[in-house]
N, C-alpha and C positions, 0 to 999 in steps of 0.2 A: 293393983290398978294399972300399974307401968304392962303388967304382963296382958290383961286384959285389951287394952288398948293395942297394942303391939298385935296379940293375934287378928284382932278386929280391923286392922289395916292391913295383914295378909291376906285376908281370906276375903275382903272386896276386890284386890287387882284379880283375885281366881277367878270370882264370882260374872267380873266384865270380862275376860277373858272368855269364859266357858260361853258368856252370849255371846259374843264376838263371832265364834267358831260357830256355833249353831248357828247367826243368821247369817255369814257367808254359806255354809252348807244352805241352808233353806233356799237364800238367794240364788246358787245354782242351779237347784234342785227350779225352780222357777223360770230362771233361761232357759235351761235346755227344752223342759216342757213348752214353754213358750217359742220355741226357734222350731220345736220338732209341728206345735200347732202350725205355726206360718207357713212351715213348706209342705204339710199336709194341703193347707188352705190354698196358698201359689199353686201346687200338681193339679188339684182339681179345677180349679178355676182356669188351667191351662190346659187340661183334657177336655173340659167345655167348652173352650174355646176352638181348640183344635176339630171338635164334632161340629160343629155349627160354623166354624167358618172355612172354606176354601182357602186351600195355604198353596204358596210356591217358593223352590227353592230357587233364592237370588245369589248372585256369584260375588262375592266378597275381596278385599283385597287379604290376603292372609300375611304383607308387610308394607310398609310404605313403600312405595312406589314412584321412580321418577319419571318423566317425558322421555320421550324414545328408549324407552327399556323396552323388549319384546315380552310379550304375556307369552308365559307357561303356564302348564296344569299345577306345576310347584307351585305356584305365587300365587292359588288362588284357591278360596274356600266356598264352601255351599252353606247358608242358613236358610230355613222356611220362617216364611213370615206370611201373616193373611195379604191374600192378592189384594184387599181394599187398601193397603198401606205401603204396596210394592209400585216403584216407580214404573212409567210403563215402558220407559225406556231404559230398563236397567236389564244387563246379562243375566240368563236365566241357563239354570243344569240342563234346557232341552236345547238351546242354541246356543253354549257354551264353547261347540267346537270351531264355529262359525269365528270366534274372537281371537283361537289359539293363532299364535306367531303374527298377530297382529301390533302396532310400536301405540303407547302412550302418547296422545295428542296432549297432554296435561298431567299432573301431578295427582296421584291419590294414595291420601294416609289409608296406614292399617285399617281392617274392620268396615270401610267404607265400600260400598254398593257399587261396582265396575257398572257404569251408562257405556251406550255405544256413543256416547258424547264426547265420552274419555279417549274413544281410539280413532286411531288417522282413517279409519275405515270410515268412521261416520256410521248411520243406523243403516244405511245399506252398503257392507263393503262390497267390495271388489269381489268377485268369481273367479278369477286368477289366484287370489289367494290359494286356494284349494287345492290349487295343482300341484305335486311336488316339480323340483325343479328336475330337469332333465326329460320329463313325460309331457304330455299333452289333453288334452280332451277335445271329443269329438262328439259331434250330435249325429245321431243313427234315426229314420223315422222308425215308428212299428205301429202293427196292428196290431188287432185283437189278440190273437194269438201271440207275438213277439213279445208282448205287455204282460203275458202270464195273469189275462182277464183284468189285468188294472192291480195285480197284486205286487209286480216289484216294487223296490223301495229302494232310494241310497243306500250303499253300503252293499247291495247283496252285489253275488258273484254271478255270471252267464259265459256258456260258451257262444260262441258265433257259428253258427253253417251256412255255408254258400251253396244255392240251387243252382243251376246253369244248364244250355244244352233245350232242347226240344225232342218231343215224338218221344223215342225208344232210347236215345241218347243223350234224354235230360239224366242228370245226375247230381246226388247231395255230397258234398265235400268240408271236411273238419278244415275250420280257417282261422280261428285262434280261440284261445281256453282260457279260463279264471280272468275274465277282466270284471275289473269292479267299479261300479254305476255310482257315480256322483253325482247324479241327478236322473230326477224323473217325470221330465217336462220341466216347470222352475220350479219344484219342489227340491229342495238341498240337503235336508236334513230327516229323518227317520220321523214316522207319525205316527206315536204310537198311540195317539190317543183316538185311532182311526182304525185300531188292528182288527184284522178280518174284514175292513169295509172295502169296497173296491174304489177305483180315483178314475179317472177319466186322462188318458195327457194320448200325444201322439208320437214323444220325441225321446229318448235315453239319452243320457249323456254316460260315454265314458272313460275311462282312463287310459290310456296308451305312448306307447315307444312312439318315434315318430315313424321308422319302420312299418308300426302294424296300422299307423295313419293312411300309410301310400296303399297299405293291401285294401284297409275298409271301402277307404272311398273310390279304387277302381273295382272293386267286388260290388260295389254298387251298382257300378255304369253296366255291368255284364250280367248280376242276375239279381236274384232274391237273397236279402238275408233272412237267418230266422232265431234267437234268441233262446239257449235253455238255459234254466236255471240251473244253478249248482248249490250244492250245503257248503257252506262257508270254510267245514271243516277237511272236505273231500280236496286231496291235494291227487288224486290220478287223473295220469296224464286221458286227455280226448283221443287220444291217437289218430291215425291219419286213415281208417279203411273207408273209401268211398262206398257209396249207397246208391244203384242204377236202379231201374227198370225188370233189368234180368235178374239180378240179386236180388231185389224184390220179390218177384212172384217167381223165384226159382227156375227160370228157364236158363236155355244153352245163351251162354255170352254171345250178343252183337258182335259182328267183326268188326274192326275199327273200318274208318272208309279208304283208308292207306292199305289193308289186307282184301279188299273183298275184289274177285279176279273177274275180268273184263270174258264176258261167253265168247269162246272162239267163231268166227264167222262159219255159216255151213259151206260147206260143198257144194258146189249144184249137182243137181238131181241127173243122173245119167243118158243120155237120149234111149228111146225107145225103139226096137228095133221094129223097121217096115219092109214094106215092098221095094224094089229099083224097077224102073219103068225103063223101055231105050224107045225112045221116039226118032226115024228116020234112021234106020243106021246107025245113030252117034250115040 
């Protein structure tokens, strides 16, 4: 009976044991199915969301942040979030650049939404910002033509040519290369949600030495400028060979007005030979 007993209290701790193991197995077996259900359920519900709503990406702080710390592209992250939930004055990935090397007016933790409230710019900084130090910016008018039909944009590159001269001795001359447009009329920043449309403005803004300051604005007073564009990637030089009238339509070069020689006056014309008369004697 002793023996009986004895096995019968062994083989009940097996017995709760062997459940035991079975329903943590089951039990996992139950999580993961259930963990794998929810983020099934979360992706879709967030593909849903993503199609039906208008998302934009806001500029994050990517560490805590103190006052007069200057913002870097390091210190700073992008998340999309629906535009109905985005602050309207919070830094966005399209005018992102507008805030770089701008100083912390106020403190902002990790993870938190960078407002232009945050920076000493305020929602409209400065345009001096922009400039690097040592360079300048200068406002150029243009027409139709110098606007590339309304197609420039910030950021891209143009040479400059200066027209000058009248008649036979107007002439086109290379006056500086690769400068790059920081503005296009008070448009600042690239508009790509515009690309192919044409804009309307009358003004370029762009970057320069102050050197090539003194050239623009007295190549103003003297002729025409004219605007090409360049590909961004094209680093050859414009070189300097002037463009005339002659070289135009292939004729013999103008004298300059220092070579061209003054007609020798004529001779007068010989007398003509007559008669001699002698009246009285004499």
């Amino acid at each position: 009976m002793v023996e009986k007993g004895g096995r019968a209290r062994v083989a009940r701790p097996r017995k709760n044991a062997v459940m035991l193991v079975l329903s943590l197995v089951l039990g996992g077996i139950g999580v993961f199915y259930s963990k794998h259900y929810i983020e099934e359920q979360i992706a879709h519900y967030k593909a849903q969301l993503e199609r039906s709503e208008p998302m934009v990406k806001v500029v994050v702080a990517g560490r805590a942040m103190e006052r007069g710390e200057v913002i870097t592209q390091a210190d700073l992250l992008q998340r999309p979030i629906p535009v109905q939930y985005a602050d309207s004055n919070s830094v966005t990935a399209a005018n992102v650049s507008v805030a770089l090397g701008q100083q912390l007016d106020s403190d902002v933790d990790e993870g938190r939404p960078i407002l232009w409230a945050h920076l000493e710019g305020g929602l409209s900084p400065t345009f001096s910002g922009k400039v690097p130090e040592g360079l300048r910016a200068i406002t150029i008018r243009v027409d139709e033509i110098n606007s590339i039909s309304g197609f420039l944009q910030p950021k891209d590159r143009v040479d400059l040519l200066l027209g000058h001269g009248s008649g036979e001795r107007y002439r086109i001359v290379p006056l500086i290369e690769r400068l790059e447009i920081i503005a296009t009329g008070v448009q600042t920043l690239v508009d790509k949600s515009r690309e192919g449309a044409t804009r309307q403005f009358s003004t370029i803004t762009v970057q320069v030495t102050p050197e090539q300051a003194q050239r623009i604005t007295l190549a103003q007073q003297i002729g025409k400028l004219t605007a090409t564009l360049r590909n961004p990637d094209d680093e050859a030089p414009l070189g300097d060979a002037e463009m005339d009238v002659a070289k135009l339509l292939n004729l013999p070069a103008a004298p300059a007005p220092s070579q061209r020689r003054t007609p020798a006056p004529r001779a007068p014309a010989p007398a003509s030979p007559g008669i001699e008369y002698i009246i009285g004697g004499s």
